[in-house]
Structures are given as C-alpha cells and as structure tokens.
N, C-alpha and C positions, 0 to 999 in steps of 0.2 A: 843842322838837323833836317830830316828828308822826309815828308807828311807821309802816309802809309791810311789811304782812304780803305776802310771794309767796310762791305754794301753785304748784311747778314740777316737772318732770319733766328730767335733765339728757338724754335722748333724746328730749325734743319739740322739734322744730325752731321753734313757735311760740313756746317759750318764747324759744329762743334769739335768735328775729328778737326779741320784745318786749322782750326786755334789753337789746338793742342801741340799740332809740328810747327806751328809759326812758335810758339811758347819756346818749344822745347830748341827750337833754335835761335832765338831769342838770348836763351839761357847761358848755351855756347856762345855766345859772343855779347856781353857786357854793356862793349864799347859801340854797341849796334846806333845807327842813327837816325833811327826812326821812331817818329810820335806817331801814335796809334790814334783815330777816329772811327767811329762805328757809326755805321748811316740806316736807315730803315730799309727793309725791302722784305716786303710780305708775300711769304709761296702760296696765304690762301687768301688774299684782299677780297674777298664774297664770302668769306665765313663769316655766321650768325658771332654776334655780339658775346655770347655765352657759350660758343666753341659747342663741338658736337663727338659724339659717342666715337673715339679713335679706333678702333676695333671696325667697325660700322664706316668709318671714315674712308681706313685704308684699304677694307675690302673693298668699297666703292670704288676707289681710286686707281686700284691697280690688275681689279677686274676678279676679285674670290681671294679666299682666305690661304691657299697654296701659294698664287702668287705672290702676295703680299708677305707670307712668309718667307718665300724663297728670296727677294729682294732685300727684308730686312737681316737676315743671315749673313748677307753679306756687308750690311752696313755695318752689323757688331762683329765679325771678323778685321774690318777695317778699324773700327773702334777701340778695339784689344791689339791690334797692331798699332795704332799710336797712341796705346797705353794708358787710353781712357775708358771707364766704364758706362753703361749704357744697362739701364733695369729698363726694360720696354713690359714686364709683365707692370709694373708699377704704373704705368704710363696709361690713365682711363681715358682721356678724353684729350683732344686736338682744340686747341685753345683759336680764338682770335688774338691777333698778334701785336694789334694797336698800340695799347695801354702800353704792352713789355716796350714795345719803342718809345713810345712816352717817356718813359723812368728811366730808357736809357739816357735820350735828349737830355733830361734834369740832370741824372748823373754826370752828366760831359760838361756840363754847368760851373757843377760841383767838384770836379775832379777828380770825382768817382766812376768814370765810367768804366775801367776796365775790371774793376771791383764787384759793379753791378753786372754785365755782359758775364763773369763768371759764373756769378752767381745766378743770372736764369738759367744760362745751362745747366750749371748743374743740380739745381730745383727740379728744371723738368728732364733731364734725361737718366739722371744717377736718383733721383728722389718723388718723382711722378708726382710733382706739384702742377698744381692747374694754374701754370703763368697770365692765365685769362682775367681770374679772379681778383679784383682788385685791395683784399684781405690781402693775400698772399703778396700779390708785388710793392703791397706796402711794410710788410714783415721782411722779405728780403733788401729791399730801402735801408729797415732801421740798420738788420746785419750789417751794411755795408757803413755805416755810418750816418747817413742821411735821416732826417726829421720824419719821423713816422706819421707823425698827426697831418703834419704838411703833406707828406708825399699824398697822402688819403684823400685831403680835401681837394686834390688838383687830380686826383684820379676820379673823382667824385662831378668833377668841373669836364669841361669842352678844349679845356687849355689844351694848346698844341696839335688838337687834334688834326686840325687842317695841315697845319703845316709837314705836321709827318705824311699826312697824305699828298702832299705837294711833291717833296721829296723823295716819296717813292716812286712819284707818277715822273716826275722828273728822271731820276735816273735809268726809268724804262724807257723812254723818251731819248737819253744817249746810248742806251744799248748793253742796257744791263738785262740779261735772260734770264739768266739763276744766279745763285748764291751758295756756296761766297764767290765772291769777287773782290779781289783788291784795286786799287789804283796808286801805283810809287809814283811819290812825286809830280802828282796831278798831270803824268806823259803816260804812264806803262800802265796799261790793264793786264793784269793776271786772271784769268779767271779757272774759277778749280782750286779743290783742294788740293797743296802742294807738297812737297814734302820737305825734310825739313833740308836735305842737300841744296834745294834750288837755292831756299832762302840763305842758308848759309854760303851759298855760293853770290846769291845778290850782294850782299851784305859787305861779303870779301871786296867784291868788287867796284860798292861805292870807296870802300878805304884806301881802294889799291887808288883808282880815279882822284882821290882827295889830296894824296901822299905825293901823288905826279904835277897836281894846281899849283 
C-alpha cells in the first residue's frame, strides 16, 4: 500500500472539486494502492473564531461583488464538470476552519475520516452548513458514525487544538502554498486539482512498477 498525504481546507472549493476526480478515479480502479490521510491546512488562519458574513468576505477578498462573482462562475463550471454540486446562494457565512480539522484528526482516529471529510464538504458546499459551529460539526460526527456527545465535549475543550496548528504551521514551513496538495508516498508532491487521467494514469503506473519488482 502507497500512503497518498492530502494537505486540504473543508471550505476550499478546489479541494472539494479535486476529491471528487481523485474519487471518481479511485472508482476506476479498485485495485488502487493507496491509503488516504487528510492533514489540516487553513486558507483563513486569522479568521474570528465565529467566521464571518461570506458575501462581505468574498467581496473583501477579491476586491467587489463583480469580481468575486466572475471568479466563482468559474469554480461552479469547474464543479459541474466534475460532477459535483455547489449551492453557494446557500453558503452565508465563511466559517473558521479549526474545529472542522479537529473532527477530522478524531475521525482519522476512528476510521472515519474519509466519511467525515465528505461530509464537511458537502454540509458546506451542497447544504450551506456553517462548518464553524460546533452544533453542527457535532451533528455531522454522529452521521458519520462517531459519538455525538463526545465529539461536543472535545469540541467544547482545547483538545488538539495546538496540534492542528502545529501542523499546519508545519506543512507551510515545507512548502505547502495552497490547497489541495497531495504528497505519494511521502516523495511526490502534486499540487493542484488533478484530474482524474493523471491519477488514473499514477496508479496504472505504480502496478505497472509492482508487476516488473
């Protein structure tokens, strides 16, 4: 088996389109030999605690409401080309992204995390959940199987919290910019949404490399 590191954000829409083509190539091949990790990495590490007005956000961010709209047109074109959806009228508010890494670390625990990682995406892209709110990423928990009362009381606590900030400070510290990013096999950094030929084509070629050992 060949580790497959993603360094993601559950409020980057790139992520969420690139999990969709790593998925769906994934699908096509079965026999794939890769175990999946999901690692923190925050596009707003200075966002208030209680996330702030998205709308309000994105205008700030990308300098008025035209451009921000002309940019995200294109993320939901790209969206609907890998066959995922995206409600951004749904979408009020731009969460702090802490806690979500939080529950995903528990998850990965639990071995639940690819379960959980779904399911903040699609809370907040397909269902304009406020992944911030600690109600909520304890609702999505139980979905996924995990202890609701537990998951609350530790969302409620400090737990982890250093450590996902260590980790994120860490992997900008090796040259992690944006997200997503993968790492095969703790050698290959991919970085960028891919599609799914490349991986399908990686893939091919660890078996081809395994079948020649």
């Amino acid at each position: 088996m060949i580790r497959l590191d993603i360094f993601s954000d559950p409020i980057c829409p790139w992520c969420y389109i690139g999990k969709a083509l790593l998925d769906r190539a994934l699908e096509t091949r079965p026999d794939h030999p890769f175990v999946i990790a999901w690692h923190p990495f925050q596009l707003n590490p200075d966002m208030p605690r209680e996330g702030v007005d998205r709308r309000s956000y994105l205008e700030a961010k990308f300098g008025g409401r035209e451009r921000a709209v002309e940019i995200y047109a294109k993320v939901q074109a790209a969206a609907e080309a890998a066959g995922v959806g995206i409600d951004f009228e749904r979408m009020e508010r731009t969460p702090n992204t802490l806690d979500a890494h939080r529950l995903i670390h528990w998850a990965g625990i639990e071995g639940r995390q690819a379960a959980v990682v779904a399911a903040l995406f699609r809370g907040y892209f397909r269902e304009g959940l406020d992944i911030g709110n600690p109600e909520v990423l304890a609702d999505l928990a139980a979905g996924c199987g995990m202890d609701r009362a537990l998951t609350a009381r530790l969302l409620a606590s400090d737990a982890d919290r250093d450590d996902i900030l260590a980790r994120d400070a860490d992997a900008r510290a090796k040259g992690v910019q944006a997200v997503p990013t993968f790492l095969v096999d703790g050698r290959y950094v991919v970085a960028g949404t891919q599609p799914v030929t490349l991986w399908q084509q990686a893939i091919d070629e660890i078996a081809a490399g395994e079948a020649k050992a």
